[in-house]
MOPAC internal coordinates of N, CA, C and O (Angstrom, degrees):
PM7 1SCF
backbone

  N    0.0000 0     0.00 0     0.00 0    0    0    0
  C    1.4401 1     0.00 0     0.00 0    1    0    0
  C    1.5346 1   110.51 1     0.00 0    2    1    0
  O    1.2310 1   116.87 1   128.08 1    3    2    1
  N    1.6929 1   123.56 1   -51.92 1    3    2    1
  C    1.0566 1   113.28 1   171.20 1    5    3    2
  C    1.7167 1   110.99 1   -55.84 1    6    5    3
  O    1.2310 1   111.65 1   115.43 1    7    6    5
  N    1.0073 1   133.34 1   -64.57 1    7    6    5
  C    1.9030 1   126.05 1   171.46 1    9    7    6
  C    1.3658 1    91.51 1    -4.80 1   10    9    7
  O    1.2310 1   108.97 1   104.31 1   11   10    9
  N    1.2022 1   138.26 1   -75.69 1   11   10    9
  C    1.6844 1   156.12 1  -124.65 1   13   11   10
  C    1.5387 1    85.19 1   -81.60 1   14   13   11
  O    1.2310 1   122.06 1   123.05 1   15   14   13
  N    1.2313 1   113.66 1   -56.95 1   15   14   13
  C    1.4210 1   105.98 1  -150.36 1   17   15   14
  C    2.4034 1   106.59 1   -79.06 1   18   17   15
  O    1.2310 1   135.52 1   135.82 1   19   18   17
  N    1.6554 1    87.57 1   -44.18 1   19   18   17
  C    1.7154 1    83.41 1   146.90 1   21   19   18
  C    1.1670 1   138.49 1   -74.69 1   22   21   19
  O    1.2310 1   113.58 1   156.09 1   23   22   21
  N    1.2050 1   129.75 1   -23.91 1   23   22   21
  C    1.6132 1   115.81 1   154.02 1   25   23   22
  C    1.4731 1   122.48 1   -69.41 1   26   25   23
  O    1.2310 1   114.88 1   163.53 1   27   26   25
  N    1.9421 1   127.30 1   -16.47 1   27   26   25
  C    1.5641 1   104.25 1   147.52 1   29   27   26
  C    1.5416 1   119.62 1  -118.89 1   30   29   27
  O    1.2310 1   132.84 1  -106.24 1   31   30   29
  N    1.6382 1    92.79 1    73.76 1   31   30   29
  C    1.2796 1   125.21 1   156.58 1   33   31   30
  C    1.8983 1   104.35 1    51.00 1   34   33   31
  O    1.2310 1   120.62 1  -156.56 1   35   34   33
  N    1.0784 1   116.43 1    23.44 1   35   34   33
  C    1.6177 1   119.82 1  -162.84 1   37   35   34
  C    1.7352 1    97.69 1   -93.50 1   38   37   35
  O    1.2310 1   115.99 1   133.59 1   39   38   37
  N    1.8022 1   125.21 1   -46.41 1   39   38   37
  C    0.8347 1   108.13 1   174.19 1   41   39   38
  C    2.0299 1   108.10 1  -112.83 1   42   41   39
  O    1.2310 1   126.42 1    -2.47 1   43   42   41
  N    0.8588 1   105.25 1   177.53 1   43   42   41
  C    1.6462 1    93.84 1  -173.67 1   45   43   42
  C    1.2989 1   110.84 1   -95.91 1   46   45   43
  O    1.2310 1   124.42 1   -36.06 1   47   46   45
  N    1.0950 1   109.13 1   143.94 1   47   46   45
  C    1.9290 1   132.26 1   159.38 1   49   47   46
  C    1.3936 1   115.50 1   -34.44 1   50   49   47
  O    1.2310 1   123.82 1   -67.93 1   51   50   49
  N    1.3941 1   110.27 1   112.07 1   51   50   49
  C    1.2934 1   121.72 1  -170.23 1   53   51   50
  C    1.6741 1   101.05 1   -73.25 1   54   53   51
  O    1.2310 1   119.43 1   -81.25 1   55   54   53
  N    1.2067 1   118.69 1    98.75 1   55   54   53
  C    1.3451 1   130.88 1  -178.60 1   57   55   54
  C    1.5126 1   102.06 1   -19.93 1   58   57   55
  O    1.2310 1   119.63 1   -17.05 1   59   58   57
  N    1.4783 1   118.31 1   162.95 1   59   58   57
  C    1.5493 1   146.75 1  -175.00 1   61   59   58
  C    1.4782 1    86.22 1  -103.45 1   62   61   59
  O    1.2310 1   129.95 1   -49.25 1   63   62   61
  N    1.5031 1    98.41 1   130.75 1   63   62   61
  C    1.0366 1   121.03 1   146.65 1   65   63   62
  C    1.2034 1   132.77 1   -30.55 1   66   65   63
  O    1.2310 1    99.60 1   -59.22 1   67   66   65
  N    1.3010 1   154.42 1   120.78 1   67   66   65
  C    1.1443 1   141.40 1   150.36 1   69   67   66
  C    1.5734 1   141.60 1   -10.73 1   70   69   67
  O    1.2310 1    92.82 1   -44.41 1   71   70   69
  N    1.0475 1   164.04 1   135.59 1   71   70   69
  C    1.4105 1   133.04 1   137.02 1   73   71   70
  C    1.1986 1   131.03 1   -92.89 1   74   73   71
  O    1.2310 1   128.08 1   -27.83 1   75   74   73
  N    1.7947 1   102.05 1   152.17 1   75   74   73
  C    1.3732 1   109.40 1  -161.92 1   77   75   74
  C    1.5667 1   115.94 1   -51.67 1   78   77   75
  O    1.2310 1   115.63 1   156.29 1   79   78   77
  N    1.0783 1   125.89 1   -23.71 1   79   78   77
  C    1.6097 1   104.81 1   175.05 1   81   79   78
  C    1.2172 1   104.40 1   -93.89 1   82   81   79
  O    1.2310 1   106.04 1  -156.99 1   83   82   81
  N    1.6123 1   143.51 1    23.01 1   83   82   81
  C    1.2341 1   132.81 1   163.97 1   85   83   82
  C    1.4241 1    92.50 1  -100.17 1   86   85   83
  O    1.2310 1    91.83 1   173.35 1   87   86   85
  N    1.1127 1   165.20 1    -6.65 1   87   86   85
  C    1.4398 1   159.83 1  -178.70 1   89   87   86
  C    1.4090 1   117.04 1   -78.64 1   90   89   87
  O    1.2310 1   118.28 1   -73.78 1   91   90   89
  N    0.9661 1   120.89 1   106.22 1   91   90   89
  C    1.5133 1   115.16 1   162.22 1   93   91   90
  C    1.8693 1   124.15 1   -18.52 1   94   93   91
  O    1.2310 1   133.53 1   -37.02 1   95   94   93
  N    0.8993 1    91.46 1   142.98 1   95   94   93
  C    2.2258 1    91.03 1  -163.92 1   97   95   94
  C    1.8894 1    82.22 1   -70.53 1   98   97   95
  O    1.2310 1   120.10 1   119.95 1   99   98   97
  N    1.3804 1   117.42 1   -60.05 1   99   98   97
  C    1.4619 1   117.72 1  -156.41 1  101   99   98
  C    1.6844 1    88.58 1   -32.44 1  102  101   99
  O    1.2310 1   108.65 1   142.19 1  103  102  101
  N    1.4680 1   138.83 1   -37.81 1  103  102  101
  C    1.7099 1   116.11 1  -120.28 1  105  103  102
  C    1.7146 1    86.23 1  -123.69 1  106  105  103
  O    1.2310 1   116.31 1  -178.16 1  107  106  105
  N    1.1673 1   124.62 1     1.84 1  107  106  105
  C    1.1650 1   130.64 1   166.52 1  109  107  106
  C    1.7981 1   129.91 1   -71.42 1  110  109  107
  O    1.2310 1   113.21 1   -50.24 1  111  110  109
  N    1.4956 1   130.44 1   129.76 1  111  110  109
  C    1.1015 1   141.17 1  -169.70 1  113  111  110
  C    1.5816 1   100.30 1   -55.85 1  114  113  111
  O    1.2310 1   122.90 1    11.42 1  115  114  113
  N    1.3217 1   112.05 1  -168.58 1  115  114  113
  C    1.6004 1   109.44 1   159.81 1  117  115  114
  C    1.5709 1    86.48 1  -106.84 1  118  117  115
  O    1.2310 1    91.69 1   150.22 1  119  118  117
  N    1.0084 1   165.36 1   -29.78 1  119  118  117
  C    1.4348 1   164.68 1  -141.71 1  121  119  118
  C    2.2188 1    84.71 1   -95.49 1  122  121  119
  O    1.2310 1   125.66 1   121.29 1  123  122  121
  N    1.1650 1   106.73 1   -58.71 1  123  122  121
  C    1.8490 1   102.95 1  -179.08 1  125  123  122
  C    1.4726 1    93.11 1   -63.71 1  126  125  123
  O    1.2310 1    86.66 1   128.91 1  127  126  125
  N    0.9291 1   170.08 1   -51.09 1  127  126  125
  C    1.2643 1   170.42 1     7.45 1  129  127  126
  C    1.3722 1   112.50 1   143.27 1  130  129  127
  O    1.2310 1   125.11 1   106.08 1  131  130  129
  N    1.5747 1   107.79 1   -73.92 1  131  130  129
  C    1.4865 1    90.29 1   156.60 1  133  131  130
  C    1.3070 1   136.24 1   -91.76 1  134  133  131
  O    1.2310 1   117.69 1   179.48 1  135  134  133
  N    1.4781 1   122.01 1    -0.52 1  135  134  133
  C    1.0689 1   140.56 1   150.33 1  137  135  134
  C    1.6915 1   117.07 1   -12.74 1  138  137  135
  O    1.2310 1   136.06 1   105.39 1  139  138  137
  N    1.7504 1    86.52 1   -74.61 1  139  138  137
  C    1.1757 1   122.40 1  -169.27 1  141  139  138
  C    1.9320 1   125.14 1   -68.62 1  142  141  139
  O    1.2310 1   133.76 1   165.43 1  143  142  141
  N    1.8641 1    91.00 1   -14.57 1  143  142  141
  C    1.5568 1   123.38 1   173.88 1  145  143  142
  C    1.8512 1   109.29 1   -85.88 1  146  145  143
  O    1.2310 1   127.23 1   148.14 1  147  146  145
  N    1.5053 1   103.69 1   -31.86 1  147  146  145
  C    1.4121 1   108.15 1  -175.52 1  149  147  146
  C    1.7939 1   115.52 1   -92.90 1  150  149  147
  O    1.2310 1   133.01 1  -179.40 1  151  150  149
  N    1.1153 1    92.47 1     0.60 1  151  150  149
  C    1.4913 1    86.70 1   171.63 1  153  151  150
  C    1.7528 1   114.29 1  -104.42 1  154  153  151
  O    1.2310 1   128.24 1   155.85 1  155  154  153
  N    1.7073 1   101.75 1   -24.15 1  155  154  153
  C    1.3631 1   102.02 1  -170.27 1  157  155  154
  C    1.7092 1    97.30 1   -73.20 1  158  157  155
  O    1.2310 1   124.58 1   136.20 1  159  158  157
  N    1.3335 1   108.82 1   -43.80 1  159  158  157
  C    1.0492 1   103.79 1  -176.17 1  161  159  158
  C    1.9379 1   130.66 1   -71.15 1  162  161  159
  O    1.2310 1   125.96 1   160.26 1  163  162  161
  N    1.3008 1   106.15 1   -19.74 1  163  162  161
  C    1.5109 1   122.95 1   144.32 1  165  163  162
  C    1.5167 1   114.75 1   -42.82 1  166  165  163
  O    1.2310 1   121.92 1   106.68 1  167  166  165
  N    1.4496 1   113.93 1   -73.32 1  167  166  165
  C    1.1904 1   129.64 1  -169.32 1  169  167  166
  C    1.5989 1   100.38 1   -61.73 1  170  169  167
  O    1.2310 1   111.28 1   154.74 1  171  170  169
  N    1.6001 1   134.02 1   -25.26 1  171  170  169
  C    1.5493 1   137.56 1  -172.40 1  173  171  170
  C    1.5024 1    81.23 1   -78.43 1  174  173  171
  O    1.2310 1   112.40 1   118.15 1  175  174  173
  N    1.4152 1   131.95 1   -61.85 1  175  174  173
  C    1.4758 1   138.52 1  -151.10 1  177  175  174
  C    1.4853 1    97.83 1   -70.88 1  178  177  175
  O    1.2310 1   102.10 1   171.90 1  179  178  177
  N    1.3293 1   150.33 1    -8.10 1  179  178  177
  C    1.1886 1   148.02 1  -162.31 1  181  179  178
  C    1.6294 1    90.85 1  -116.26 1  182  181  179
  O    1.2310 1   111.60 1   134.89 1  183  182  181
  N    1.6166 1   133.43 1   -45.11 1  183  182  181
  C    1.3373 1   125.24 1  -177.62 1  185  183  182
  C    1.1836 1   118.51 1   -85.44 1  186  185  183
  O    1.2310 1   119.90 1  -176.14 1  187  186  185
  N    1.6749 1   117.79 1     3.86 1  187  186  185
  C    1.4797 1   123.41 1   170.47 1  189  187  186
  C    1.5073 1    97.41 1   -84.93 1  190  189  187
  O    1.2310 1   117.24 1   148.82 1  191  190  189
  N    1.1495 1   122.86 1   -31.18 1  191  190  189
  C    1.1387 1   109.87 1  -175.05 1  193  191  190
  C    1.8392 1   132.16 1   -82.58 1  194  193  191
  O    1.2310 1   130.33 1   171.56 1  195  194  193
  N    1.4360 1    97.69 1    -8.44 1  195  194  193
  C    1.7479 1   109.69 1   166.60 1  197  195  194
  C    1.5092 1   103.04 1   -81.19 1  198  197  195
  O    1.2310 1   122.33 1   -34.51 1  199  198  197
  N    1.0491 1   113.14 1   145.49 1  199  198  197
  C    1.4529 1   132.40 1   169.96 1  201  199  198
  C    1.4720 1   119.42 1   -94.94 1  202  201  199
  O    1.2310 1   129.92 1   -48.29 1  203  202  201
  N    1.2214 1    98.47 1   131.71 1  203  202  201
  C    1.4708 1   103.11 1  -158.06 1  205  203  202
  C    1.8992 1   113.45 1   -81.66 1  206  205  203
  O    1.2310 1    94.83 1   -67.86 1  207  206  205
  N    0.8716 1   161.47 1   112.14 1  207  206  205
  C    1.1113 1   162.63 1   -50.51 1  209  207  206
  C    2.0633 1    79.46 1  -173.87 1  210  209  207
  O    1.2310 1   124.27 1   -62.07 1  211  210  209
  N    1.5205 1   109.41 1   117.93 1  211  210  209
  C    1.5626 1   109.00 1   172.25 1  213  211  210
  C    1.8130 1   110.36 1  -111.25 1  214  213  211
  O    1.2310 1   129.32 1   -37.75 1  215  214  213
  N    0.8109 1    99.64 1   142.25 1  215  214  213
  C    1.9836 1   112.18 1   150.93 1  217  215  214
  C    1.3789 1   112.22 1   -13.17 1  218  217  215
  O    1.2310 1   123.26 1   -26.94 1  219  218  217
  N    1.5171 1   111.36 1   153.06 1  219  218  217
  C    1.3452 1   115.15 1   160.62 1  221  219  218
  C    1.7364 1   115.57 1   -79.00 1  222  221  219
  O    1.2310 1   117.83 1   157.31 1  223  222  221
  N    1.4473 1   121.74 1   -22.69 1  223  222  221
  C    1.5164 1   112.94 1   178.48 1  225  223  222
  C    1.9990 1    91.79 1  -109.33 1  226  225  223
  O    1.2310 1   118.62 1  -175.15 1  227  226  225
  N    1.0670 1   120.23 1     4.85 1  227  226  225
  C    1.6371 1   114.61 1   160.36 1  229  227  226
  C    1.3466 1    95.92 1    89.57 1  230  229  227
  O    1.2310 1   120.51 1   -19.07 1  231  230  229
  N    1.3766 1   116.63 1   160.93 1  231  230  229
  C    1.6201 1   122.19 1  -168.90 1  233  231  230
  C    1.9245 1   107.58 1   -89.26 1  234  233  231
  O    1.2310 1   119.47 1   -45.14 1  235  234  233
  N    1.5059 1   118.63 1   134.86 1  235  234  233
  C    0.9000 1   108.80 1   169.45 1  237  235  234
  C    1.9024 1   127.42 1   -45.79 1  238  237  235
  O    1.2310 1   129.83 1  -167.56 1  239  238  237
  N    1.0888 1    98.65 1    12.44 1  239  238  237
  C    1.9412 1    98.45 1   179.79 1  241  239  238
  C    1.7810 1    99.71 1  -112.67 1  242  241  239
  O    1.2310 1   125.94 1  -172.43 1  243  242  241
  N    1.2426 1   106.20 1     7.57 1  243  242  241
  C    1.5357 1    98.28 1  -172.32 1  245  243  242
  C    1.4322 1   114.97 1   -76.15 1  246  245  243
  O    1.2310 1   110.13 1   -59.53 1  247  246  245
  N    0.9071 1   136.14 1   120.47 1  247  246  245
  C    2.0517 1   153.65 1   174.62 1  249  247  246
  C    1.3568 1    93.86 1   -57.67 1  250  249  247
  O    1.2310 1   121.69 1   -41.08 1  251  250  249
  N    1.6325 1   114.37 1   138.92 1  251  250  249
  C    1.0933 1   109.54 1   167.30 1  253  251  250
  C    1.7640 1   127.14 1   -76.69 1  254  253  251
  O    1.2310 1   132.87 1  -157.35 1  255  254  253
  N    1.1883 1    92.74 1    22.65 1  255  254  253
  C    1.8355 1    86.50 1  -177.21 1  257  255  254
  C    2.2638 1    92.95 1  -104.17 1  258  257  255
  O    1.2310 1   131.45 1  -176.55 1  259  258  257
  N    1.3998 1    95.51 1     3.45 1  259  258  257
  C    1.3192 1   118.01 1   169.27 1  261  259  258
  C    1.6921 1   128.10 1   -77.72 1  262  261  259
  O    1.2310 1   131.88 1   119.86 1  263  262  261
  N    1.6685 1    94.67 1   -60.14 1  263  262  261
  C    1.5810 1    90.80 1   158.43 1  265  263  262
  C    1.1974 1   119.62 1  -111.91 1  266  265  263
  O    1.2310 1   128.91 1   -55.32 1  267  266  265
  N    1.4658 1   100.45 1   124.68 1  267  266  265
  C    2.0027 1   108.23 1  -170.85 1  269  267  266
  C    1.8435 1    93.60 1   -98.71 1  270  269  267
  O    1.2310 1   130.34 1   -26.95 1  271  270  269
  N    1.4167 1    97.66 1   153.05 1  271  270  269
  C    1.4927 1   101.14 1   155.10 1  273  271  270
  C    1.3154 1   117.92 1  -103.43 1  274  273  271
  O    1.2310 1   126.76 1   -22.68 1  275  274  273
  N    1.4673 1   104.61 1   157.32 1  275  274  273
  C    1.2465 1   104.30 1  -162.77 1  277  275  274
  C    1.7147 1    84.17 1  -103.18 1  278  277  275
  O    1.2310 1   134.56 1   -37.70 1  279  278  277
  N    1.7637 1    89.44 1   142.30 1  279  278  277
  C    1.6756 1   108.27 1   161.56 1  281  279  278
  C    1.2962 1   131.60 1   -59.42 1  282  281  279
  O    1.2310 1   112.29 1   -43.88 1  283  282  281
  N    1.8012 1   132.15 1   136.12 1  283  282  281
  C    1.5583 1   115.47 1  -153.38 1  285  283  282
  C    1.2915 1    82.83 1   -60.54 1  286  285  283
  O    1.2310 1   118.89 1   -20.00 1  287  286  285
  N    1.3722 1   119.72 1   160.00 1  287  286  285
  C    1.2445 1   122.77 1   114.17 1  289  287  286
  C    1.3708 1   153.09 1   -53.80 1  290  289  287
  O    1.2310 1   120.02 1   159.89 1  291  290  289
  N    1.6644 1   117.56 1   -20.11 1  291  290  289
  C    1.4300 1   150.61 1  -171.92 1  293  291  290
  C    1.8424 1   102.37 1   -52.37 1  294  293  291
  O    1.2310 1   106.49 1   -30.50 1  295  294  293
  N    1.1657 1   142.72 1   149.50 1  295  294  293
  C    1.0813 1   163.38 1  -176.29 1  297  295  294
  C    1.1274 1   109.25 1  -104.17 1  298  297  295
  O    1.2310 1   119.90 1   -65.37 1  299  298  297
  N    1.0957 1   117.80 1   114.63 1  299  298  297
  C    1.9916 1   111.81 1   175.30 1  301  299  298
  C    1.9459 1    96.75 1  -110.46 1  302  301  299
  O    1.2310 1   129.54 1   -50.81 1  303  302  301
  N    1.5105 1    99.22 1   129.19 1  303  302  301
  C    1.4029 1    91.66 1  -179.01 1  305  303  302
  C    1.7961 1    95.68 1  -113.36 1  306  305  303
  O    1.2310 1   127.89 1   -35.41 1  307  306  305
  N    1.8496 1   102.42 1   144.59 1  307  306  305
  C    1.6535 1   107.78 1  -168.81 1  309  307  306
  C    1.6486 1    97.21 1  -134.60 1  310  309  307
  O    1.2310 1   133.89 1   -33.09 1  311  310  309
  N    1.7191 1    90.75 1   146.91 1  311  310  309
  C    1.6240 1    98.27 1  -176.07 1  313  311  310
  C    1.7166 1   100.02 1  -107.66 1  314  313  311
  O    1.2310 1   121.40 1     3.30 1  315  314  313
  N    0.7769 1   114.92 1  -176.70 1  315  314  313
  C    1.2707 1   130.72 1   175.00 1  317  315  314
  C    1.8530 1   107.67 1  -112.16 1  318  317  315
  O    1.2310 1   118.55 1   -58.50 1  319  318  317
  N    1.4140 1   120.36 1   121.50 1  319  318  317
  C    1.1284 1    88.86 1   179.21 1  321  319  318
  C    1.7551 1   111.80 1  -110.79 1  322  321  319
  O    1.2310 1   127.88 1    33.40 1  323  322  321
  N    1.5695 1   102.43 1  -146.60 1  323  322  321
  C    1.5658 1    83.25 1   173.22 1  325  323  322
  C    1.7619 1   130.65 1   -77.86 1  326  325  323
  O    1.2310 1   121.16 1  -176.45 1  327  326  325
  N    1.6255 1   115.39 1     3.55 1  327  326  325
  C    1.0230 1    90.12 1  -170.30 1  329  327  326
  C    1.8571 1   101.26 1   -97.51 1  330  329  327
  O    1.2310 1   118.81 1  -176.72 1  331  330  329
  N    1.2189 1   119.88 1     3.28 1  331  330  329
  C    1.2404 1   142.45 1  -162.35 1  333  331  330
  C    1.4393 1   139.63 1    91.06 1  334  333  331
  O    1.2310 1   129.91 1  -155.58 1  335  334  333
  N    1.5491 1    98.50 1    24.42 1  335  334  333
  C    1.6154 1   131.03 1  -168.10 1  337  335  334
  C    1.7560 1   105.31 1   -84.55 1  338  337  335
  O    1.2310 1   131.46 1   -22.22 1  339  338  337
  N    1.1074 1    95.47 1   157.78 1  339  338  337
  C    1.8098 1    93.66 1   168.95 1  341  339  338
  C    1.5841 1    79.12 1  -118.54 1  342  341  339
  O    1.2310 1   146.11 1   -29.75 1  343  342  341
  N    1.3438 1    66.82 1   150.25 1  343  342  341
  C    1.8200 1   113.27 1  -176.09 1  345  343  342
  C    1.6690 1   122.84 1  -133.09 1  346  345  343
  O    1.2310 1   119.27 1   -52.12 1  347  346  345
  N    1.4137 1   118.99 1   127.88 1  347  346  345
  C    1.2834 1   117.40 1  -166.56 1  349  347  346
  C    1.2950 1   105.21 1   -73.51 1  350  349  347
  O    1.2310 1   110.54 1   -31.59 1  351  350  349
  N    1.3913 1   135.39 1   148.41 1  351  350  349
  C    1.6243 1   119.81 1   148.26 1  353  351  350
  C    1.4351 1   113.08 1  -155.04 1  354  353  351
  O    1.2310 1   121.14 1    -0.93 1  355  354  353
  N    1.2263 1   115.42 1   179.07 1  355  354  353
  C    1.3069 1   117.46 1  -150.06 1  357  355  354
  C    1.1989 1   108.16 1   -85.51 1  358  357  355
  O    1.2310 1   121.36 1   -30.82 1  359  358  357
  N    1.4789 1   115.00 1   149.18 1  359  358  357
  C    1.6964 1   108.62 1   179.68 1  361  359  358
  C    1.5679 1   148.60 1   -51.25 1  362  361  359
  O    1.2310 1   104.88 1   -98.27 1  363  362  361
  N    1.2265 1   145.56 1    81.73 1  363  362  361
  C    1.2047 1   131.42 1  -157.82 1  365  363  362
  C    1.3526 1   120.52 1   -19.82 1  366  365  363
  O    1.2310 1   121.84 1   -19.01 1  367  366  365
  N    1.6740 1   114.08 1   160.99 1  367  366  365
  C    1.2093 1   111.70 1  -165.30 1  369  367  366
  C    1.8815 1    99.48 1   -67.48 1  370  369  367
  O    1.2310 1   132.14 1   -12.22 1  371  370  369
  N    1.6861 1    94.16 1   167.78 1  371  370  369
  C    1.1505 1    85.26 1   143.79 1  373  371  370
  C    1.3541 1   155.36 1  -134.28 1  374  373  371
  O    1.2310 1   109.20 1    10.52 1  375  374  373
  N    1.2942 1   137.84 1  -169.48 1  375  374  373
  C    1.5856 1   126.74 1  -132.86 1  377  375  374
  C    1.9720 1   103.76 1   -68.96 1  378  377  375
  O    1.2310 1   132.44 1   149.63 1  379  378  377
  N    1.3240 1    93.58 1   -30.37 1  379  378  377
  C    1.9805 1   108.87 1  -177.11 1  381  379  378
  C    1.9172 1    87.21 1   -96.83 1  382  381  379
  O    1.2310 1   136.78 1   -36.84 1  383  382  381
  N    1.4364 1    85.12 1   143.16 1  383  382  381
  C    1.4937 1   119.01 1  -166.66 1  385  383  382
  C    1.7841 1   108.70 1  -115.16 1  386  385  383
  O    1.2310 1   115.46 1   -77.60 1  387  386  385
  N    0.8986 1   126.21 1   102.40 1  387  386  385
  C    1.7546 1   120.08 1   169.69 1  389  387  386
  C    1.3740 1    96.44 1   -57.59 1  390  389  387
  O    1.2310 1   106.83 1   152.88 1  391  390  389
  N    1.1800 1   142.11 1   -27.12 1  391  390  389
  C    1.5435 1   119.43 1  -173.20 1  393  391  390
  C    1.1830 1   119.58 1   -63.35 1  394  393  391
  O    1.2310 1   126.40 1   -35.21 1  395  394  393
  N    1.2649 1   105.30 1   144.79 1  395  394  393
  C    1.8038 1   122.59 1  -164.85 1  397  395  394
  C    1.9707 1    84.93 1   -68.91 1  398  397  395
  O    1.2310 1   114.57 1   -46.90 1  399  398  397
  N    1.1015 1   127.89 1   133.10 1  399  398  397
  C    1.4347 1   129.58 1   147.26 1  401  399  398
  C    1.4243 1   108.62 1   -40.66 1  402  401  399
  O    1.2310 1   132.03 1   -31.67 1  403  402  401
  N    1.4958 1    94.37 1   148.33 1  403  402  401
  C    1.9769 1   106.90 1  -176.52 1  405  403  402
  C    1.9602 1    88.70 1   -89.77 1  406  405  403
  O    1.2310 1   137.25 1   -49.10 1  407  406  405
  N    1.1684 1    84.20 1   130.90 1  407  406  405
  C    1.8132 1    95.39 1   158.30 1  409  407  406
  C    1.5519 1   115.15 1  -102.09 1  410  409  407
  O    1.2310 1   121.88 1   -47.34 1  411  410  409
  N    1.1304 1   114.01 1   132.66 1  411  410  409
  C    1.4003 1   129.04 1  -175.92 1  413  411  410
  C    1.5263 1   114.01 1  -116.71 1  414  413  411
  O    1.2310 1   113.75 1   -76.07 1  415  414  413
  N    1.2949 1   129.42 1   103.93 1  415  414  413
  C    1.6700 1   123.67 1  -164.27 1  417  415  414
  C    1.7443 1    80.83 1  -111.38 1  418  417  415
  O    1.2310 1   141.45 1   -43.20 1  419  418  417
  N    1.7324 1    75.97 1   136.80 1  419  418  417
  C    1.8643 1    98.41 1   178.82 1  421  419  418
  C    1.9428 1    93.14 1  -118.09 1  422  421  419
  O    1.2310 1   129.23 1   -57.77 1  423  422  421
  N    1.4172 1    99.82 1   122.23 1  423  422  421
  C    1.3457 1   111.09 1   168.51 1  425  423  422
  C    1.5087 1   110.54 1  -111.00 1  426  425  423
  O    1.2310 1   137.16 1   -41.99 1  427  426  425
  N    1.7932 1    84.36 1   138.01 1  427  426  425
  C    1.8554 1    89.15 1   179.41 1  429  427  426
  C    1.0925 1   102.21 1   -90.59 1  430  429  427
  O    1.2310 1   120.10 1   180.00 1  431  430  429

């Protein structure tokens, strides 16, 4: 009967509980206590686990075992020459050509 009479608003809503991290520490049990220890520390163990999102030039706290360089990738191609030296040289062409094709018109 009381339900009835708080759901049409006649007697009032037995206030909500509190929550444990809105309570003052003094007024807390030891049972709220660690309660209140196992969630922060849940909730710590759940934000260790997102990765934190860095900069494009990286945060001034970054360790250098943090920013690696990356190795060229670039190809150096070497000849041998005559005296038995390697020698740098430039890359062969390659296989696609910008040149416009030759047109050749055959008249009968």
């Amino acid at each position: 009967m009381a339900d009835a009479l708080k759901a049409l608003m006649i007697i009032k809503r037995t206030p909500s509980p509190s929550t444990l991290e809105e309570m003052p520490l003094d007024e807390l049990t030891l049972d709220q206590m660690r309660q209140l220890l196992g969630r922060q520390r849940a909730r710590d163990g759940a934000a260790a686990g997102v990765k934190r999102e860095r900069s494009e030039e990286g945060s001034p706290n970054d360790t250098p075992e943090q920013k690696r360089t990356r190795r060229s990738t670039s190809t150096a191609y070497l000849e041998i020459d005559d005296n038995g030296d390697f020698v740098e040289t430039p890359p062969p062409p390659s296989k696609r050509t910008n040149e416009a094709a030759e047109i050749v018109q055959v008249d009968d």
